[in-house]
N, C-alpha and C positions, 0 to 999 in steps of 0.2 A: 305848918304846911308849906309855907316860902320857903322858907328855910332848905325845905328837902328838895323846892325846885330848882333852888339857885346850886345845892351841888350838886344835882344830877347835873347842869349844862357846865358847871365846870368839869366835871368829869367827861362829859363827853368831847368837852372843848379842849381838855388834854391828850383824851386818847387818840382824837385827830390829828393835833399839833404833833404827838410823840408817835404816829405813823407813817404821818407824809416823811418824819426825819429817818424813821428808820428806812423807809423805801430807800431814801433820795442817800442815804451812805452804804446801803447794799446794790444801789443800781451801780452807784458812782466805782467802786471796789470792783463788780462783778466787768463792766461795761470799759469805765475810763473815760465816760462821756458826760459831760455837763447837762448836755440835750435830755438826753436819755436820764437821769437824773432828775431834770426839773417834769418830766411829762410822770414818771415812775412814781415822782413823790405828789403828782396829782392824782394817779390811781389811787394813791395811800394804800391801806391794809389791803387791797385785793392784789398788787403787787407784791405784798409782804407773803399774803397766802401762796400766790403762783410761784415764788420762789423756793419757800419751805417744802411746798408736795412736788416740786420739779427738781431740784437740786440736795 
């Protein structure tokens, strides 16, 4: 049963890390802005959302 706990939080530990990045290099690409990139890549996935159904 540990076992299944510790990869659920790594799993979830990656899909965090691997959404704030993808926010923070579609903000960066879309924008040209650092700013806008670091605030983007704290949204994470809801960033990721708002741009897939918007663009």
């Amino acid at each position: 049963m540990d076992d299944r706990k510790s990869v659920a939080k790594q799993s979830v530990k990656t899909g965090i890390t691997f959404g704030s990045a993808l926010a923070m290099v579609i903000s960066y690409t879309t924008w040209h802005s650092v700013g806008w990139a670091i605030i983007h890549g704290l949204l994470s996935w809801v960033y990721v959302i708002y741009f897939v159904i918007r663009y």
